[in-house]
C-alpha positions in Angstrom: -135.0 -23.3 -68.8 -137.4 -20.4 -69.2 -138.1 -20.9 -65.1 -134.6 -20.9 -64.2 -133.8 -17.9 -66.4 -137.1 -16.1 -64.6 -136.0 -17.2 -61.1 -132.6 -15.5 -62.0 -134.2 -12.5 -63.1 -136.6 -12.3 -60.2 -134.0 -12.9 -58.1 -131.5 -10.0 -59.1 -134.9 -7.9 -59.9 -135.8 -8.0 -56.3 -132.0 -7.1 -55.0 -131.8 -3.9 -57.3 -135.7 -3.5 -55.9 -134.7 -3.1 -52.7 -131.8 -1.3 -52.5 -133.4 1.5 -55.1 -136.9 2.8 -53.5 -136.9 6.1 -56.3 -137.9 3.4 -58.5 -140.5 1.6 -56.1 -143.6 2.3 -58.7 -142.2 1.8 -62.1 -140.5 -1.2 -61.3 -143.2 -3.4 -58.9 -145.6 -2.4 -62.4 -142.8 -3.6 -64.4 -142.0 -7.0 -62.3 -146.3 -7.4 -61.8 -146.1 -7.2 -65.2 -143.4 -9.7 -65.8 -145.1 -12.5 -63.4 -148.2 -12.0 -65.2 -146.6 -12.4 -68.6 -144.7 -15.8 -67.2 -147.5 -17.4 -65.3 -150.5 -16.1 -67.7 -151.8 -14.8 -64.9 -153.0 -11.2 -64.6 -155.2 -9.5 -62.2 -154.9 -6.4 -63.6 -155.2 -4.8 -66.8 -152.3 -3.8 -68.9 -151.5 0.2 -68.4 -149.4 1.7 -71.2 
């Protein structure tokens, strides 16, 4: 369930992604941050 639901997200994440490039940095840190969270993989450290 929680796969389909990321897929979804990733999915329309990617769409709004591309079609926005003002918000090129925030988001790829935000979606990075996202795939790392889901997979428990992280190559870099969390930023706040």
């Amino acid at each position: 369930m929680i796969r389909i639901l990321s897929i979804t997200f990733l999915s329309h994440f990617f769409s709004s992604f591309l079609s926005h490039d003002t918000y090129d940095n925030f988001k790829s840190k935000m979606l990075y941050e996202y795939i790392a969270n889901m997979t428990g993989f992280s190559r870099i450290p969390h930023q706040k």
